[in-house]
C-alpha positions in Angstrom: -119.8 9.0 -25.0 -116.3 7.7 -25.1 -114.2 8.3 -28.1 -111.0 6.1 -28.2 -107.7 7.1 -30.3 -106.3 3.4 -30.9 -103.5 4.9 -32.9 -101.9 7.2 -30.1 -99.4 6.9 -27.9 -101.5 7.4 -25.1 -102.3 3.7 -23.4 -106.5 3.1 -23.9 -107.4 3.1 -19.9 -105.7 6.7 -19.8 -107.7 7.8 -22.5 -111.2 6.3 -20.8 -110.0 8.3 -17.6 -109.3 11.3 -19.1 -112.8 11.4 -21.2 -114.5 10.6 -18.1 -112.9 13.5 -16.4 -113.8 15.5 -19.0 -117.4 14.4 -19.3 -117.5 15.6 -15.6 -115.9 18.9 -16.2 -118.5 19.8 -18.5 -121.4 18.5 -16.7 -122.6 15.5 -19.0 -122.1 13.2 -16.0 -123.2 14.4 -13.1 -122.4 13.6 -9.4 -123.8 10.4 -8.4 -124.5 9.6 -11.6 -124.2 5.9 -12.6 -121.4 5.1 -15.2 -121.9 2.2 -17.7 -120.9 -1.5 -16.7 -117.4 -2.8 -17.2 -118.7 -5.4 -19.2 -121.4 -2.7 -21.5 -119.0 -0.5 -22.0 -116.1 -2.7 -23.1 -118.3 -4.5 -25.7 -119.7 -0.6 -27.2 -116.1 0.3 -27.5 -114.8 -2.9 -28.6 -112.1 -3.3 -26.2 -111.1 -5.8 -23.5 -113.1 -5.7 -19.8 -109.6 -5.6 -18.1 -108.9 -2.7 -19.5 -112.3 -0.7 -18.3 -111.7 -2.3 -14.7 -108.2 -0.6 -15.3 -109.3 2.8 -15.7 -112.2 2.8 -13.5 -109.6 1.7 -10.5 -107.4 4.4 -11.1 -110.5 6.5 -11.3 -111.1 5.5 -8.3 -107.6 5.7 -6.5 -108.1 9.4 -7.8 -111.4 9.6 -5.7 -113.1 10.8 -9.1 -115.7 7.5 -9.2 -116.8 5.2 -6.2 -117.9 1.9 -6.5 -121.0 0.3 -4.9 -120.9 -3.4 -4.3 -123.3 -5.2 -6.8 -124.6 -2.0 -8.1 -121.9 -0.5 -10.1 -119.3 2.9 -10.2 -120.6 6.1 -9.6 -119.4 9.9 -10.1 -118.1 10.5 -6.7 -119.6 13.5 -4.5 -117.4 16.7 -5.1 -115.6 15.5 -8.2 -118.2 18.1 -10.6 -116.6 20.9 -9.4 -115.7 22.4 -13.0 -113.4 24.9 -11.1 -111.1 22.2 -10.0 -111.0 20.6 -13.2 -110.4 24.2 -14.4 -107.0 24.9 -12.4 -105.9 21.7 -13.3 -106.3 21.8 -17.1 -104.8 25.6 -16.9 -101.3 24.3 -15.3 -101.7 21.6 -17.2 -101.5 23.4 -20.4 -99.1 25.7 -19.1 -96.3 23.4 -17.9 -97.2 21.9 -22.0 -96.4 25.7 -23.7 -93.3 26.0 -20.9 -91.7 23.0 -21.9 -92.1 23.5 -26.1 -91.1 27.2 -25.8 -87.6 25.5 -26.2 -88.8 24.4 -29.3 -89.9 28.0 -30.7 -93.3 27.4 -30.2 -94.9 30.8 -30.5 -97.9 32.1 -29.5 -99.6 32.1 -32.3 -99.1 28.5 -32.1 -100.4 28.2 -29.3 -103.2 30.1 -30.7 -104.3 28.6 -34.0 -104.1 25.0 -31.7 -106.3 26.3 -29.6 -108.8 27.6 -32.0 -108.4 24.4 -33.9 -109.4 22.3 -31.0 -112.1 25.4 -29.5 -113.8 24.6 -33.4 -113.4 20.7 -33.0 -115.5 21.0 -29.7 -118.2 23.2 -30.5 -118.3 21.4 -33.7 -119.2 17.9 -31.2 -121.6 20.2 -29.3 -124.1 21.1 -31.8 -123.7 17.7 -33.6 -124.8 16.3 -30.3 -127.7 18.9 -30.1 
């Protein structure tokens, strides 16, 4: 489900959030679907609880997951919306090529990346098929 990088710069609870967001986008977890427990999901991934409770606050602060006293966190209601998560990957991406093109970053940079990660992803898809 989760897929942790514990060599990047990128701190671990960003990472969770950001899988989790993209787990929504694609419609593997669905709104008002259950997410594992803190204490489940830290042992599977072989990291500390803390840092679970981390990302599912900001989650959470983000409106993205809700939490339910005694019952666990849940993908919150409007959060699926793939065209949301859309826009924001899109601006995303482009404020990313905008700030490299000072680094002559071409387009067909920009391209073989994208194929590269396009092939990485489809790749995940059938493996998980």
């Amino acid at each position: 489900m989760i897929d942790l990088d514990f060599r990047s710069r990128k701190p671990i609870y960003e990472q969770i959030c950001d899988r989790i967001k993209e787990l929504i986008a694609v419609g593997q977890l669905k709104e008002g679907e259950q997410l594992p427990a803190v204490r489940n999901l830290a042992k599977e991934l072989g990291i500390n609880h803390n840092t679970i409770q981390k990302a599912f606050a900001m989650l959470e602060r983000e409106g993205v997951i809700h939490s339910v006293a005694g019952k666990g966190s849940f993908v919150s209601a409007g959060n699926t919306n793939r065209e949301q998560f859309h826009q924001k990957a899109l601006l995303e991406i482009g404020r990313v090529i905008e700030k490299n093109w000072v680094y002559s970053v071409t387009l067909e940079d920009v391209r073989g990346i994208a194929e590269q990660i396009s092939q990485k992803y489809q790749q995940k898809q059938e493996d998980a098929t």
